[in-house]
C-alpha positions as CSV (number, residue, x, y, z in Angstrom):
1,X,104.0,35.7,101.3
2,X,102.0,32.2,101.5
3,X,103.2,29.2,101.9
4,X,103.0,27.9,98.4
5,X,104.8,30.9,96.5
6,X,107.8,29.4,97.2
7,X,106.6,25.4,95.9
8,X,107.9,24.7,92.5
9,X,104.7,24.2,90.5
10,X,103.0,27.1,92.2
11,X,100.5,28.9,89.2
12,X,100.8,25.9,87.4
13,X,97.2,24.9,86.0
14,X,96.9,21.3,85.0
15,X,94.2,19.2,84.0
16,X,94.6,15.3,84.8
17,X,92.5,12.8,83.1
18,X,91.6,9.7,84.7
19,X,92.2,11.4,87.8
20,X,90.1,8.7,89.9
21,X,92.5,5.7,89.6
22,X,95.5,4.7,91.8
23,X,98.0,6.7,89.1
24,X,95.3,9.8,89.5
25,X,95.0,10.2,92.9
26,X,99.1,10.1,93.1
27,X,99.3,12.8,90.7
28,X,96.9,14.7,92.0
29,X,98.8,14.2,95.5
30,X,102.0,15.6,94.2
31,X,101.0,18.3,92.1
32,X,98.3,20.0,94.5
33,X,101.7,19.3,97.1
34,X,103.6,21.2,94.5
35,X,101.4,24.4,94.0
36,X,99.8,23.8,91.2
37,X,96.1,24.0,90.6
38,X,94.9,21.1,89.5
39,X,91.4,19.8,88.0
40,X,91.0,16.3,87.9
41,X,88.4,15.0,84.9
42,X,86.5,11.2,85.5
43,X,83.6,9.8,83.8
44,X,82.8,8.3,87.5
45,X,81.4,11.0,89.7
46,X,81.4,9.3,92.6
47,X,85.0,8.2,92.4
48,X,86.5,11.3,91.6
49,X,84.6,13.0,94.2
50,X,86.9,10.2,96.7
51,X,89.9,11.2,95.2
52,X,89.2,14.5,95.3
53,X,88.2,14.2,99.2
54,X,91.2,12.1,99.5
55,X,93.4,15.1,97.9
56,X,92.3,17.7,100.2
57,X,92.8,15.5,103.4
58,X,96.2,14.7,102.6
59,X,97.8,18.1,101.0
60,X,95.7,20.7,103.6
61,X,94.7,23.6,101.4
62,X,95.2,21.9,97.9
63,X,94.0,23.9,95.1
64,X,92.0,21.0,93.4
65,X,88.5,20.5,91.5
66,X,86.8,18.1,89.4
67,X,84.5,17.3,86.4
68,X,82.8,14.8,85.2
69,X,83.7,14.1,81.4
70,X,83.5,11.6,78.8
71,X,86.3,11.8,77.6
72,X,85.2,9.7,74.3
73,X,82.4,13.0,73.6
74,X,85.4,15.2,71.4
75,X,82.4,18.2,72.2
76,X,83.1,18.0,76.2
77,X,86.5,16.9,76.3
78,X,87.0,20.6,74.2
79,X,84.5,22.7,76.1
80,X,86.5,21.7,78.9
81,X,89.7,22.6,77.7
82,X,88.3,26.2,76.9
83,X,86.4,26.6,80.0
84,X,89.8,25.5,81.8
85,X,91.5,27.9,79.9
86,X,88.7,31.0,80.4
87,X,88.4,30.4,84.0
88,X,92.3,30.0,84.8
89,X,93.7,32.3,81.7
90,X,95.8,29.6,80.7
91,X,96.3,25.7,80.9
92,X,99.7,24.8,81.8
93,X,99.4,21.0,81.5
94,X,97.0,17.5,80.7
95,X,98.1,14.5,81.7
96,X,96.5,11.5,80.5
97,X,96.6,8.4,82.4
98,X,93.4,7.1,81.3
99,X,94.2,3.0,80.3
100,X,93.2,-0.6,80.2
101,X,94.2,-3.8,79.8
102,X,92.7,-6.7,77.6
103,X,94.6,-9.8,76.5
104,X,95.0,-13.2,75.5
105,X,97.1,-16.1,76.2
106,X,97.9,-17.2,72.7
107,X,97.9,-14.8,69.3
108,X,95.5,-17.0,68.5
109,X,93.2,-16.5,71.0
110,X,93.2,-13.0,70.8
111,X,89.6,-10.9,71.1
112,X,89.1,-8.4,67.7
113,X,86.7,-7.2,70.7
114,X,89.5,-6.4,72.7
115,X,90.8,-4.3,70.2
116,X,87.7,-2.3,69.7
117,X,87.8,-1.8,73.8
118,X,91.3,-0.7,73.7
119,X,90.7,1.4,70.8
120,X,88.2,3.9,72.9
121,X,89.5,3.2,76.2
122,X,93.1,3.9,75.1
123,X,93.7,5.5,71.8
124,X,89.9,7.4,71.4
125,X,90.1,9.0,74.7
126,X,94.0,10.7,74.0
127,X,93.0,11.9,70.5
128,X,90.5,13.7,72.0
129,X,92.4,14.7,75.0
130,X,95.2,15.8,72.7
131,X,93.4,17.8,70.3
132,X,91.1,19.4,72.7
133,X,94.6,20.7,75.3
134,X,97.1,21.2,72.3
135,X,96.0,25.3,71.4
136,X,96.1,25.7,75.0
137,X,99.2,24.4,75.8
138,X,100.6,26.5,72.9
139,X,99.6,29.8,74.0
140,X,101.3,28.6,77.8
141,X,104.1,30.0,78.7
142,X,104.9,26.0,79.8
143,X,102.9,24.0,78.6
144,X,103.3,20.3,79.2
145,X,101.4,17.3,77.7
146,X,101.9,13.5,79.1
147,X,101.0,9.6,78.1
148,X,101.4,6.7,79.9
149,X,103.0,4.2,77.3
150,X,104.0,0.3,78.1
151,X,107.4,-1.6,77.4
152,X,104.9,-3.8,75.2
153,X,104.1,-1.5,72.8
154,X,108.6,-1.8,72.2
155,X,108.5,-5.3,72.1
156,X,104.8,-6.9,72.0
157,X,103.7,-10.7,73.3
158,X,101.7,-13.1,71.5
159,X,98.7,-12.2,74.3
160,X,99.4,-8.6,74.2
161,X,98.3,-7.7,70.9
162,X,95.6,-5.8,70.9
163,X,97.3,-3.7,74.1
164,X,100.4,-3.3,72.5
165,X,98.9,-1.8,69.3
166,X,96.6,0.2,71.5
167,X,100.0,2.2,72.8
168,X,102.2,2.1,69.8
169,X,99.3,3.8,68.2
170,X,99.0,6.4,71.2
171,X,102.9,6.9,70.8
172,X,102.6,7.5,67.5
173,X,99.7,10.2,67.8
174,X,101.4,12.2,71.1
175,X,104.5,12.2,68.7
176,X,102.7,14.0,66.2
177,X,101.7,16.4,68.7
178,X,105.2,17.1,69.6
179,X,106.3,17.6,66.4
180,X,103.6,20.5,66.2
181,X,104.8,21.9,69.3
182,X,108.1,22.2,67.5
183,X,106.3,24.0,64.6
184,X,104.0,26.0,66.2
185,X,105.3,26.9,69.5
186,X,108.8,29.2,70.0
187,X,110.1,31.7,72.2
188,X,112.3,34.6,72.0
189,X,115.6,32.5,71.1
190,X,113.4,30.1,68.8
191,X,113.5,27.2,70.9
192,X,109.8,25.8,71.6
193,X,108.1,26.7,74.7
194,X,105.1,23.6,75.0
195,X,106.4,19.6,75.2
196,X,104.8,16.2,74.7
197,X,106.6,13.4,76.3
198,X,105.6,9.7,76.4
199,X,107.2,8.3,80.0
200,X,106.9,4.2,79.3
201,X,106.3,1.7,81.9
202,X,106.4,-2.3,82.4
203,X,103.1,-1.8,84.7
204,X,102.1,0.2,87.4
205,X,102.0,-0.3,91.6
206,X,100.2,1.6,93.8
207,X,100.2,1.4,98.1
208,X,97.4,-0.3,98.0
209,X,98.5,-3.0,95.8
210,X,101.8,-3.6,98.3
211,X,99.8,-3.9,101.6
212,X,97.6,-6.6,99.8
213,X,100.1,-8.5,98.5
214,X,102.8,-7.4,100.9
215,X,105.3,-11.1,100.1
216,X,105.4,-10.0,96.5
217,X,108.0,-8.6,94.6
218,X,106.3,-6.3,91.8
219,X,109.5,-6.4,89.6
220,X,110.3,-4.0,86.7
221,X,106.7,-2.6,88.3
222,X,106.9,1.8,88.7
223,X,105.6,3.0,92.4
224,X,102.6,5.6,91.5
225,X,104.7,7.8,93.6
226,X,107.7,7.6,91.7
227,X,105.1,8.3,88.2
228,X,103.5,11.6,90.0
229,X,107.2,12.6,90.8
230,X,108.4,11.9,87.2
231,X,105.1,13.9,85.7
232,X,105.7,16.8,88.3
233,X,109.6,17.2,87.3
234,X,108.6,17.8,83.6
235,X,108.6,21.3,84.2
236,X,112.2,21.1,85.6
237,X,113.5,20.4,81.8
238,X,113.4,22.8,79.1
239,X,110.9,22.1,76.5
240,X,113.3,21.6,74.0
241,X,115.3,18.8,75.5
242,X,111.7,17.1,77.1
243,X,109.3,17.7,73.4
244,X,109.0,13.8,71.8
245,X,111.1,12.1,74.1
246,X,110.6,8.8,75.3
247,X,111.3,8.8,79.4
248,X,111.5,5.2,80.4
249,X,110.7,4.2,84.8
250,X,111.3,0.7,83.5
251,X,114.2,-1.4,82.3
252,X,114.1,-1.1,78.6
């Protein structure tokens, strides 16, 4: 027996998009930590390549790869999906934690630009993320889909329009997913087998972040630790209880 039959999320396959930034390289931390076999998608080869290095020095014998997508091409973001699938036999989970932030101080001041950067950065990329994964996570036996919402989208600033918008539309969108997943997938007693959940943050705050700014308080931020532990325990709930729900690391 090896050492990681025993780790919870061991034959787990899961696909993480974005997997360069801080929130990436915690997830792909944790997961590779706990079994699974991960592959980590950026449209920045060189930086995934560091978090991937960064993976393997830091969980010894990780099961993780990369590829380079752009993730706003619907044609690559589905080949890789199905070559995922082909070469693994299954996809057990995407995670997206692709974002972006533009704002304003006033309403008025606010950018229709900033919009149309949101709208590919945030929404485009998760459409096509969603849509590409959803089949896949259907035929899993588990499969588990994840966003990265903002307390903003509940309860939007006069600067934060165009962000706010950005993820109440992606909300909206990974709740339709879940509500196919209901549909479309069930198991023996009728209860669905695949989940979309939406976990919703004030803003997020990596290691790096603290030992720069080591006097400062970060309140209401989530740890990228705490965000890779919260994305890792979604296979610890039944898909019935987890599909659609709204799991909040921040004050609401």
């Amino acid at each position: 027996m090896t050492s990681t039959d025993n780790k919870p999320l061991t034959g787990k396959v899961v696909a993480v998009a974005g997997a360069s930034g801080p929130a990436g390289q915690a997830v792909l931390r944790r997961l590779t930590a706990d079994g699974a076999t991960v592959i980590g998608a950026d449209i920045d080869g060189r930086r995934l390549e560091a978090a991937l290095d960064a993976t393997r020095i830091a969980v010894p014998g990780a099961r993780v790869s990369g590829q380079v997508i752009d993730l706003l091409d619907p044609q690559e973001v589905h080949d890789w999906a199905d070559h995922l699938e082909a070469e693994h036999g299954h996809v057990d989970g995407l995670f997206h934690l692709v974002g972006g932030w533009r704002g304003s101080k006033r309403f008025f001041d606010t950018r229709i630009d900033d919009w149309d950067f949101l709208h590919d950065t945030v929404v485009r990329t998760l459409q096509h993320t969603s849509l590409a994964f959803q089949p896949a996570l259907i035929r899993s036996e588990s499969g588990r889909y994840a966003m990265i919402s903002a307390a903003s989208a509940h309860k939007p600033t006069a600067g934060g329009a165009a962000y706010a918008a950005a993820k109440a539309a992606t909300e909206a969108w990974t709740l339709a997913m879940a509500d196919s997943f209901k549909k479309e997938t069930t198991a023996e007693d009728g209860e669905p087998t695949a989940a979309a959940a939406i976990l919703v943050i004030k803003a997020l705050v990596s290691p790096e972040m603290r030992a720069e700014k080591p006097d400062a308080k970060f309140p209401g931020f989530t740890d990228t630790a705490d965000l890779a532990a919260s994305l890792a325990g979604l296979w610890d709930r039944p898909a019935a209880e987890l599909n659609g729900q709204h799991l909040w690391l921040t004050a609401r």
